[in-house]
Residue, then its C-alpha position, 0 to 999 in steps of 0.5 A: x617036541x615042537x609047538x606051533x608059534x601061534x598056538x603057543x601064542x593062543x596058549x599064552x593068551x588064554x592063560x592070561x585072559x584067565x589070570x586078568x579075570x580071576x586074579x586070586x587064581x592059582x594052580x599047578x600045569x595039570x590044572x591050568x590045562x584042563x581048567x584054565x585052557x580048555x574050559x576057555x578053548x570049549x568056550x571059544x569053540x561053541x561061539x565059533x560053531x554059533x557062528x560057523x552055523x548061522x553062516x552056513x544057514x544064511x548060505x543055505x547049505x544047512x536047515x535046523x529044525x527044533x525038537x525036544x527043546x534042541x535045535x538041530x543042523x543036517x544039510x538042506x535037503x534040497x541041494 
């Protein structure tokens, strides 16, 4: 099976930004996985959406509206 190079760069990355910030860390590849990768890739994932968002509302290719204490995006009705 072959890896692409930057995602195994970013992989790399992530594992060591998780180390440098929790130094007493340890644990087997199944939880390095699910808690040390994917909880930093959904983290960058919800900052790259805020902002992909706010990028598509200043365009005005997107509106939200607030209901229930939640914001939510749809496409600006008037295109």
């Amino acid at each position: 099976m072959s890896i692409s190079y930057h995602y195994q760069t970013d992989v790399v990355l992530l594992i060591k930004n998780y180390l440098l910030e929790h130094p007493q860390c340890e644990d087997t590849i199944y939880g390095i996985t699910e808690w040390w990768v994917k909880q930093q890739k959904f983290a960058d994932s919800l900052t790259a959406v805020d902002n992909a968002l706010s990028i598509l509302t200043v365009q005005g290719d997107i509106s939200s509206v607030k209901r229930n204490n939640k914001t939510y995006y749809r496409l600006t009705r008037n295109q």
